[in-house]
N, C-alpha and C positions, 0 to 999 in steps of 0.2 A: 457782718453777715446778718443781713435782714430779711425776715420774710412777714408777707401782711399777717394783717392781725386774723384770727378764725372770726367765722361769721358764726352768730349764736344759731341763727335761721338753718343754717345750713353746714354743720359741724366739721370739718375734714381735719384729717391730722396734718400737721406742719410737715416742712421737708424733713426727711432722717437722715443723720449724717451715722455708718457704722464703719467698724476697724477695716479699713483695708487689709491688703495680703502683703507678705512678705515674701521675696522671690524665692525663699523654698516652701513656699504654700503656707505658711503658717501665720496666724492671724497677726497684726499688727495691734501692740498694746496701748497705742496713742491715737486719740483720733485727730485732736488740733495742737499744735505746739507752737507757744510764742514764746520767741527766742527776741525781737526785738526790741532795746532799751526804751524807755521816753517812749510809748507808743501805745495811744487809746484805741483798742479793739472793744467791737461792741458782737453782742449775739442780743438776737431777740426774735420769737418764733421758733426755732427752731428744736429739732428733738432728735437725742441724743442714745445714742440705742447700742449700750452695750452687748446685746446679744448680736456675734455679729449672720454675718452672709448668708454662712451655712447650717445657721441658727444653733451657734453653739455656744454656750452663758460660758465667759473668760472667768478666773480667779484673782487679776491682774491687772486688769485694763481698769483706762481710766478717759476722760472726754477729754477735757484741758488741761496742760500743760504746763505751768508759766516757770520760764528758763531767764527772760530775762530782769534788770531792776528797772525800777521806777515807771513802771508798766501802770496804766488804765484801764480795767476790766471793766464793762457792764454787761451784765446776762439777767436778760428780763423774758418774762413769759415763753420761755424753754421748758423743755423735760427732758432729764435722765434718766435713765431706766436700765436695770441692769448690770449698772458698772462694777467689775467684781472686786478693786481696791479704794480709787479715789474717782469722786465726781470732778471735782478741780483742786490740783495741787500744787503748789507753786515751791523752786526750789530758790529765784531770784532774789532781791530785799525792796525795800521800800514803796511795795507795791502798794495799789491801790484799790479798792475790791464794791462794787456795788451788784448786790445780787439783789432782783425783785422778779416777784408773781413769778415764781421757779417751782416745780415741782421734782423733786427725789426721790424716784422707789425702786423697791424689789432691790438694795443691794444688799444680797443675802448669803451669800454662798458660803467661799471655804472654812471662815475663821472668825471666834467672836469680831476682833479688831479688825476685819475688812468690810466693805462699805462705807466708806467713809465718804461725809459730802463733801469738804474744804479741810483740805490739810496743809498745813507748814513745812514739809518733808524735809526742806534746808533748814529749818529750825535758825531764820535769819526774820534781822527787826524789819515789820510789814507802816504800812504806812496808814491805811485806814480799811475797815472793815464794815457796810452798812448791808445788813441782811431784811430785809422788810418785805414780809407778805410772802412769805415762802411757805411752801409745806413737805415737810420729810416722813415718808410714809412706807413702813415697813422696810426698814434697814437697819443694819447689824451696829456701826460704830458713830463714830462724831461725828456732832452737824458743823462743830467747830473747832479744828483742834491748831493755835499756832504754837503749840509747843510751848518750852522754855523759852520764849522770845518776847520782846516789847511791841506793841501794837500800838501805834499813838492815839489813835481811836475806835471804840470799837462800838455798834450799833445795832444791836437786834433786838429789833421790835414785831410785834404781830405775825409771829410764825407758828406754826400747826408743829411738834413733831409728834407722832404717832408711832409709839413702838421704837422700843432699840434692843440690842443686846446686852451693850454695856455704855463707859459713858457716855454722857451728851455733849459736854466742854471737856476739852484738853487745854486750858487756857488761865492758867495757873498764875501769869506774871501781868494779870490785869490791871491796867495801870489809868487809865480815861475810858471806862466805860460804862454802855445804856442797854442793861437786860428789862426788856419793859412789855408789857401785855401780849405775854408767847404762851402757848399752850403745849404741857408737855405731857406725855398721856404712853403709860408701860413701859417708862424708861429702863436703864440697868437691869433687865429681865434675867441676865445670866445669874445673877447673886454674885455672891463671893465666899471663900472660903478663907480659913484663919489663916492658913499657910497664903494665898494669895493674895491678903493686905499685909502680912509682914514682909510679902517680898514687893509690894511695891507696884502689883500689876497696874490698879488701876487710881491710884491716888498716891499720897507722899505723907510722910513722917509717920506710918504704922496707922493711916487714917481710912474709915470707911470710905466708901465712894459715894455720892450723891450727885445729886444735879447740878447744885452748885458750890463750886471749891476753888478757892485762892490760897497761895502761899506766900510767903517772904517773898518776893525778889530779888537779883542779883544788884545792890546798891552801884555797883560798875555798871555794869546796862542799862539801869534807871537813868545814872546820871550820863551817861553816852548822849540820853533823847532828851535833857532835861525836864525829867521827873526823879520826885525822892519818892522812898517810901512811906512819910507821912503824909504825903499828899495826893496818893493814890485818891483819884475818884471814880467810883463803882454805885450806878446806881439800878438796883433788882426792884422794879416794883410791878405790882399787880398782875403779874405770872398766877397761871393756876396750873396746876400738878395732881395728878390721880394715877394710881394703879389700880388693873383689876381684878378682881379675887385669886383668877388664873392661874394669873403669875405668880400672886402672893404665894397658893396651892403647892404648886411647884416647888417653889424653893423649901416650903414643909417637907415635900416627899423627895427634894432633892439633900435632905439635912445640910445648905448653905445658910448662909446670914443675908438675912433680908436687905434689901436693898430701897426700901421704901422711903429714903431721907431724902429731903429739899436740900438740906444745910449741912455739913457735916458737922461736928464741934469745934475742931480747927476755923474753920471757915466763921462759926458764927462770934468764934473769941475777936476776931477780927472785927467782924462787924458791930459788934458792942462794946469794944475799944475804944469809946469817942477820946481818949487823950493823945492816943496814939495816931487813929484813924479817924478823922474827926470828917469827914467827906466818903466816908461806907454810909450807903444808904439800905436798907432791906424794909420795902414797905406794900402791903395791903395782897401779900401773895397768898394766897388760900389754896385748899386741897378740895376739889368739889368734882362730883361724877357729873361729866359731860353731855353725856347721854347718847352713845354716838347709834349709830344705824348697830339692831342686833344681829344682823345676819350677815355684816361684814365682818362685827367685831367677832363671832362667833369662828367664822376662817381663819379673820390674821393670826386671832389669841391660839386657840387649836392649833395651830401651822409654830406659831413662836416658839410654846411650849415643848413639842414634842422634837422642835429644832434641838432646844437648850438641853431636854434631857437627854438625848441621843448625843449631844458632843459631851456631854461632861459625862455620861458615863459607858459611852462607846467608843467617844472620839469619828465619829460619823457626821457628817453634815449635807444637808442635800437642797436642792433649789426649794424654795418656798415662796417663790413669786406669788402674787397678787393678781389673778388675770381673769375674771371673773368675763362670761362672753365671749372668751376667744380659747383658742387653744391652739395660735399663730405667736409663738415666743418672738419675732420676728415683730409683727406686725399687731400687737395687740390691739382690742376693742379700740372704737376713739366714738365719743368722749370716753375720756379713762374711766372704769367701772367702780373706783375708791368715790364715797361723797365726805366728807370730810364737815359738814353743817352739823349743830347739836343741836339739841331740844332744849338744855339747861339757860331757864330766861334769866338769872340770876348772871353770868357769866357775858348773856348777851349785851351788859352795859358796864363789865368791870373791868375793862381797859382803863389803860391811863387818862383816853382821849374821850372817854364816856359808849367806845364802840365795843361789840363785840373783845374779846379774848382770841388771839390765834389768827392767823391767815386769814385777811377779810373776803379773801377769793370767793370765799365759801357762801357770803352774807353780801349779795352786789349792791346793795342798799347802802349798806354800814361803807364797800368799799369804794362807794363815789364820791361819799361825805370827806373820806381821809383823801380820797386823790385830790378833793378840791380843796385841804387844808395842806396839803405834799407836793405841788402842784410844781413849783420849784424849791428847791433846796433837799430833795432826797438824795441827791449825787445821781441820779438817773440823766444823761445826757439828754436836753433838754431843746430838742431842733427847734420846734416854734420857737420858744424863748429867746433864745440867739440870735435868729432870724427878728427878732423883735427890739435884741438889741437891749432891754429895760436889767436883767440879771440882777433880779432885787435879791440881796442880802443881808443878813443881821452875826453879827457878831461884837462877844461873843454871844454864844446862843448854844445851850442854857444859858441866861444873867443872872446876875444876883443885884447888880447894882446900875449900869448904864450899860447899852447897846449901842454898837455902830452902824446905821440902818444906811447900805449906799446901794446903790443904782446909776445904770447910763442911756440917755436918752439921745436918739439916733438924731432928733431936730428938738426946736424949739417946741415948747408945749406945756399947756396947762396940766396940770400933774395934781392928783393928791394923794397924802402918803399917809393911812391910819391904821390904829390897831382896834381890834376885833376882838369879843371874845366868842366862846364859843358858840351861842347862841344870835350869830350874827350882828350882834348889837356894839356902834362903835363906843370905846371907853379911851381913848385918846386920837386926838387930831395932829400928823407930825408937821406935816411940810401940803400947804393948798396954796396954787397961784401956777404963775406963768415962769416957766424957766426955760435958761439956754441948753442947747445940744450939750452934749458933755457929760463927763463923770461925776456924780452926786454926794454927797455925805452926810449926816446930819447926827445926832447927838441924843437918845431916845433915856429919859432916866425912871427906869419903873417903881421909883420907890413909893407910888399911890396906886401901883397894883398890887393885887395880893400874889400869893404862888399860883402857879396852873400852867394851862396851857391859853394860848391866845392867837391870832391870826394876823401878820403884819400883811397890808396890802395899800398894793400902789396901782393909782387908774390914769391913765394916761390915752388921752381919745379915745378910740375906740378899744386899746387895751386893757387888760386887768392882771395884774399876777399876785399871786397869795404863796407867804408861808408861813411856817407854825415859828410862834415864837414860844420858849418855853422861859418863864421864871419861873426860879427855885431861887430861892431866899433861907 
């Protein structure tokens, strides 16, 4: 389900897809469900509107579905809005997940833990996970929760979230994953209390909750996907994290336990474990005010605050939608009236990639430079590309030690194959000259680059394709 791209010129909101009716008039809590095995579905454009018909905000509803395994998702440049349990849930296994240039808002309603973006619900082992360029904005629970289950890769980079209730990750049994230049801003705003970290609400082993939190694993699970648990790799780098004062405020006048940790101690015993964990990475994450727009921050934080204190000490919760220019729950403003861009220049080149921090949506300068180093190899279905027939890839990727750079070429053709670094300048030459039709391979050994990131690209006539290669050494 594709719909064209928005014209900047000329703004219009996408199609909206909202709940149908159920044949005793009551709203339907699904809006897409895929139930078929083996089978790439794509969404892109389009927008997602849990408030349904008769413009009434669900507690319940959720957009996608996924019922069956080994499923292909892509959902790029969509909006949810609304949705009052999950954005997309899957209860299938071995799925496959590429979400980019998404937006998530307003799911706010009955219950800290509702609004969820991606949840696990079957709490069964998922296949890959690559989140990139997204932004989660004013909503209650996780941008990612797969449970107690194994992920065999998991990838989120340069996302916005803005505001939550409580956590951000539910994703404890991390096993192959890249948390890397995401911006997280008045996360865990409910607090917590002593009684609800010794029961466990929202973390394990009597541990505060933070941003970010891993556990043990189940060494059976581990070994089911082959992974142990020494050889977990997790790598968190160059994340920035702030709360503000508000919230802090709050939880003073609500007498809970602050919630303002990156790390929890669990989590960081882990990561400083190099005998045990020798592949925990936690590197260049700072705590820095963003500096966002003050007259939005001024609504969301206002709107959050008096959310948290009316549930914890009423037990009351009510819409707190974001709808600034409209007052059509249905049909809100378009372009959406949230700006998501900051003023902090410091932040503006502390990504991993030298870009921006967070959803580059917001900075289209910074977001052309990544498209044209992501250009393929984001898991984004890739039509040119195919149509072109070239499908340059490098694995593995991260290296440490040699890549295997292959490609297929539709005819005969002069071909060259080089790496880049980031300043466009080439620093290795792989493969230049004439070759046959046919599937490629060749043998790239970085051991005279340093670590970083780098650009493999192949030019083939009038083609070109680029992707990032990263060493980590």
């Amino acid at each position: 389900m594709i719909a064209d791209d928005d014209n900047p010129g000329n703004p219009t909101r996408p199609p909206v897809l909202v709940n149908g009716k159920m044949t005793d008039g009551s709203n339907n809590q699904i809006i897409i469900a895929l139930m078929r095995n083996k089978t790439n579905f794509i969404f892109k454009n389009i927008f997602f509107q849990g408030v349904s018909i008769d413009k009434r905000q669900e507690d319940d509803n959720s957009a996608i579905t996924i019922g069956g395994d080994s499923i292909r998702l892509t959902v790029e440049k969509c909006v949810f809005n609304a949705l009052g349990m999950q954005n997309i849930v899957m209860w299938g296994k071995g799925n496959k997940f590429y979400i980019r240039d998404n937006i998530f808002r307003n799911g706010v309603r009955a219950h800290p833990f509702k609004g969820q973006i991606i949840s696990n619900s079957g709490a069964m082992y998922q296949d890959t996970l690559i989140m990139t360029n997204n932004t989660s904005f004013n909503n209650n629970s996780y941008f990612w929760a797969p449970l107690s289950a194994v992920v065999r890769y998991e990838k989120i980079e340069h996302n916005t979230l803005y505001s939550s209730v409580v956590n951000v990750f539910y994703s404890p049994w991390m096993v192959n994953s890249e948390i890397k230049s995401n911006l997280f801003y008045g996360m865990l705003a409910y607090g917590q209390t002593q009684t609800e970290v010794d029961g466990g609400w929202y973390d394990f082993n009597k541990s505060l909750s933070s941003i970010i939190s891993i556990n043990k694993a189940s060494a059976f699970q581990l070994g089911l996907h082959g992974f142990t648990e020494g050889g977990r790799k997790i790598n968190v780098s160059n994340n920035t994290y702030f709360w503000p004062q508000k919230i802090k405020d709050n939880w003073t006048s609500l007498g809970v336990i602050a919630s303002d940790l990156w790390m929890n101690t669990r989590t960081a015993g882990y990561f400083n474990d190099k005998t045990n964990y020798p592949n925990l990475l936690a590197s260049n994450n700072i705590s820095t005010d963003p500096g966002f727009d003050a007259q939005m921050e001024t609504i969301v934080m206002d709107s959050l605050v008096n959310w948290v204190k009316n549930f914890r000490t009423k037990n009351i919760s009510t819409y707190r939608n974001y709808n600034v220019g409209s007052t059509n729950l249905l049909l809100p403003a378009w372009p959406l009236p949230e700006n998501l861009a900051y003023s902090n220049l410091q932040m503006k080149t502390a990504g991993h990639d030298g870009l921006p921090v967070g959803d580059l949506n917001w900075f289209p300068e910074a977001k052309r430079k990544w498209d044209e180093l992501n250009s393929t190899g984001t898991g984004i279905y890739n039509r040119k590309a195919d149509n072109q027939g070239m499908k340059l890839t490098c694995f593995p990727n991260p290296v440490s030690h040699s890549t295997t750079i292959s490609f297929n070429l539709t005819r005969n053709e002069i071909i060259l194959v080089r790496i880049l670094n980031l300043q466009g300048k080439e620093v290795a030459k792989i493969v230049e000259g004439s070759l046959e039709q046919g599937l490629h391979s060749c043998q790239f050994d970085v051991s005279g680059l340093t670590s970083g990131v780098y650009v493999c690209q192949l030019i083939s006539g009038e083609h070109s394709e680029k992707i990032k290669l990263i060493i980590a050494k």
